[in-house]
N, C-alpha and C positions, 0 to 999 in steps of 0.2 A: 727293413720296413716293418716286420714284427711287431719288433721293439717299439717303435713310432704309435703302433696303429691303437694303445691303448692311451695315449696322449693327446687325442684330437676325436673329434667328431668323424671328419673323413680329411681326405686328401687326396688334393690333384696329382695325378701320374701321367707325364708325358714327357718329352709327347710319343704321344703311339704309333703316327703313322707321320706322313709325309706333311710337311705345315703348307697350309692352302695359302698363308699373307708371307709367310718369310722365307727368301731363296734357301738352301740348304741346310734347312731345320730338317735333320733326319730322324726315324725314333732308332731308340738302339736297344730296345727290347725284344725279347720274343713272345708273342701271346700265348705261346702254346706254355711257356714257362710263367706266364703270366695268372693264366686259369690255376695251375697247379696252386700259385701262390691263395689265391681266392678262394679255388676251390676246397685248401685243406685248413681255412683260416675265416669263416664267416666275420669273424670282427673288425677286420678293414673294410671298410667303409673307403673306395678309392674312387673319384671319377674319371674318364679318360679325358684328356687333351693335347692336342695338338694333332690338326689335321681331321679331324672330325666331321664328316657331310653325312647326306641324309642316307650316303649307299652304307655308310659303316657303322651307325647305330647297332645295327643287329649283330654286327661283329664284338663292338664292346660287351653286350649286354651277354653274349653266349662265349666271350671269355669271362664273363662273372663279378666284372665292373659295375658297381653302384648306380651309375649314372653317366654321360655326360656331358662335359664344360663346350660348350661353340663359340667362339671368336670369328675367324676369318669366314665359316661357312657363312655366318651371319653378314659380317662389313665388309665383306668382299660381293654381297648383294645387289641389285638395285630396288629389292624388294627384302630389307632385311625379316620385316614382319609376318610375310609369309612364308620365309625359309622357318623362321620361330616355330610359325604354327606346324606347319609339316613337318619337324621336326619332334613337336610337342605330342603328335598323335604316332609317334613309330614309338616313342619312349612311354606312351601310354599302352599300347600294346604289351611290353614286358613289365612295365607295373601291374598289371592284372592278370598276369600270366602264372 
């Protein structure tokens, strides 16, 4: 992923946790090895996905993830636009942090 991360802007990494829309999408990483990656490499630029809701935000962003990507948190909704918005304000919290 190194080697990658000076070829792109960023890039999606997942999935991370368990997928909210596809039965046995499991992630197969570990975050604690995750941060290490991030943490000794500021130049990847990765966002998390797969499995993503509003309780794990804070998990992405304090393993040192960029950002990230929602899908299912979102169209698994009845209310996709204000899972968005509260979504938009937990990820605003670590942008200005």
């Amino acid at each position: 992923m190194k080697e990658s991360a000076s070829r792109y802007d960023y890039v999606f990494f997942g999935p991370v946790f368990d997928s909210i829309s596809k039965e046995d999408h499991k992630p197969g990483y570990n975050l604690a090895s995750m941060y290490d990656v991030f943490n000794n490499n500021d130049k990847i630029k990765a966002l998390a996905l797969g499995g993503v809701d509003a309780d794990k935000i804070s998990t992405c962003y304090e393993t040192r993830f960029s950002g990230v990507a929602l899908s299912g948190f979102l169209w698994e909704s009845d209310n996709p636009v204000e899972r968005f918005d509260e979504a938009r304000k937990i990820c605003e919290l670590y942008k200005t942090a």
